[in-house]
N, C-alpha and C positions, 0 to 999 in steps of 0.2 A: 687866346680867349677860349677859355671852355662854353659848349654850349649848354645850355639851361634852359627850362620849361619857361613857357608863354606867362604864366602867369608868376613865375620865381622871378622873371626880368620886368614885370609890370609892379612887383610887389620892391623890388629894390630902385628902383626911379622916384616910386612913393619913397621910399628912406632917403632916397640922396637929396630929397627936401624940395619940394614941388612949388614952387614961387611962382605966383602969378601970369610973371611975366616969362617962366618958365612954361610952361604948362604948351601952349603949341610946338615948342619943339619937342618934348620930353613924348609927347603924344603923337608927331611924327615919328620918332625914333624908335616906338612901342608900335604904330604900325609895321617899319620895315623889318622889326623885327619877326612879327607875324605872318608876314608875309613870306618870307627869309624859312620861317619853319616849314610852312604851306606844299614850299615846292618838292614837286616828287623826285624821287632820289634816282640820281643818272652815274654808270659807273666813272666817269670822270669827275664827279664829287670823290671821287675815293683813287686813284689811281691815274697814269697818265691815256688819256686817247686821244685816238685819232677822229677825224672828223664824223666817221662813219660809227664808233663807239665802239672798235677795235683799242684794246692793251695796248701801249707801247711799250715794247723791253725794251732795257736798258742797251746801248751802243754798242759795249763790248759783248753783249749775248748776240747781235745779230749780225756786226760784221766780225772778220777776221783779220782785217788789213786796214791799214789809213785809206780814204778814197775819199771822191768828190760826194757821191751817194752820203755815203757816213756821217759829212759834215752836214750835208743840209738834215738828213735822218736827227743825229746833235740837238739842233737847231728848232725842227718840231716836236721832239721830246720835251728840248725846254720849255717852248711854249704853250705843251699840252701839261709838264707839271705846275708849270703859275697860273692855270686853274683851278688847279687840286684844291678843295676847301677842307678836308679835313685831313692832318696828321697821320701819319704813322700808318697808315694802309696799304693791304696788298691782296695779292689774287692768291689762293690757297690753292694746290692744284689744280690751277687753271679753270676751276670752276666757283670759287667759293671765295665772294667776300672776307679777306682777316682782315678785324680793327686793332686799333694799337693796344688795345687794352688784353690782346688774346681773343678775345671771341669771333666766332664763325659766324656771320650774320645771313648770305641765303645765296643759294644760287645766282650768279650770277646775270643769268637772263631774268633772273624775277625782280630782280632792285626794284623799277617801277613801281614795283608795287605800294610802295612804300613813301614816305614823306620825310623830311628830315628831323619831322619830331616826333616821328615813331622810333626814331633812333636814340633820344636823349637821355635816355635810362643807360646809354652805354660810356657814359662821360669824356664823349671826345674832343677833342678841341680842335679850333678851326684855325687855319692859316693867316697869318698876317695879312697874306693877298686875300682873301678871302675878305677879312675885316675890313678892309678899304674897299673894295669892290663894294659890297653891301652895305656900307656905310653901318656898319654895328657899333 
């Protein structure tokens, strides 16, 4: 699902033909959406972390051998990437948000700053898990 402005998602709910008995849920689903935009931006929207909001590299960049450590390490990478809500991102020399589209979006310690619809001019798209989590 690509993401899109608050009011592009409120203006195509009105086209897909707003019936009455539509109308409470189309208007729930127009809040979670808003809501969904609202939240401030944390680098595991974009990337895999750890609890503490620590990068996870990938298995083979941080062991060198099969071991018991490795598989659980495995294991909370996966779980730290089925959070990821957007596509195709990664950390640019270790300091610097890259979206899949090619651009550099900011420091990495600055993300907060930010909301997820300050980002929507950068046309990314959100994760399937993502879409179920937030009910989009």
């Amino acid at each position: 699902m690509k993401l899109i402005s608050c009011t592009d998602f409120v203006l195509e709910q009105e086209k897909k033909g707003m019936q009455n008995t539509d109308r409470p849920l189309r208007f729930e689903r127009i809040l979670k959406y808003a809501k969904f935009l609202k939240q401030p931006l944390t680098l595991s929207m974009f990337v895999p972390t750890d609890n503490e909001g620590n990068v996870l590299k990938e298995a083979y960049e941080v062991f060198e051998r099969d071991c018991t450590e490795c598989d659980e390490y495995i294991f909370r990478h996966q779980q730290a990437k089925e959070r990821v809500i957007f596509e195709g991102c990664g950390i640019f020399d270790n300091w610097c948000l890259h979206l899949e589209n090619g651009y550099l979006l900011c420091k990495t310690e600055d993300i907060n700053k930010y909301t997820i619809e300050d980002i929507i001019c950068h046309n990314l798209t959100i994760t399937p898990n993502a879409v179920k989590k937030y009910q989009l």
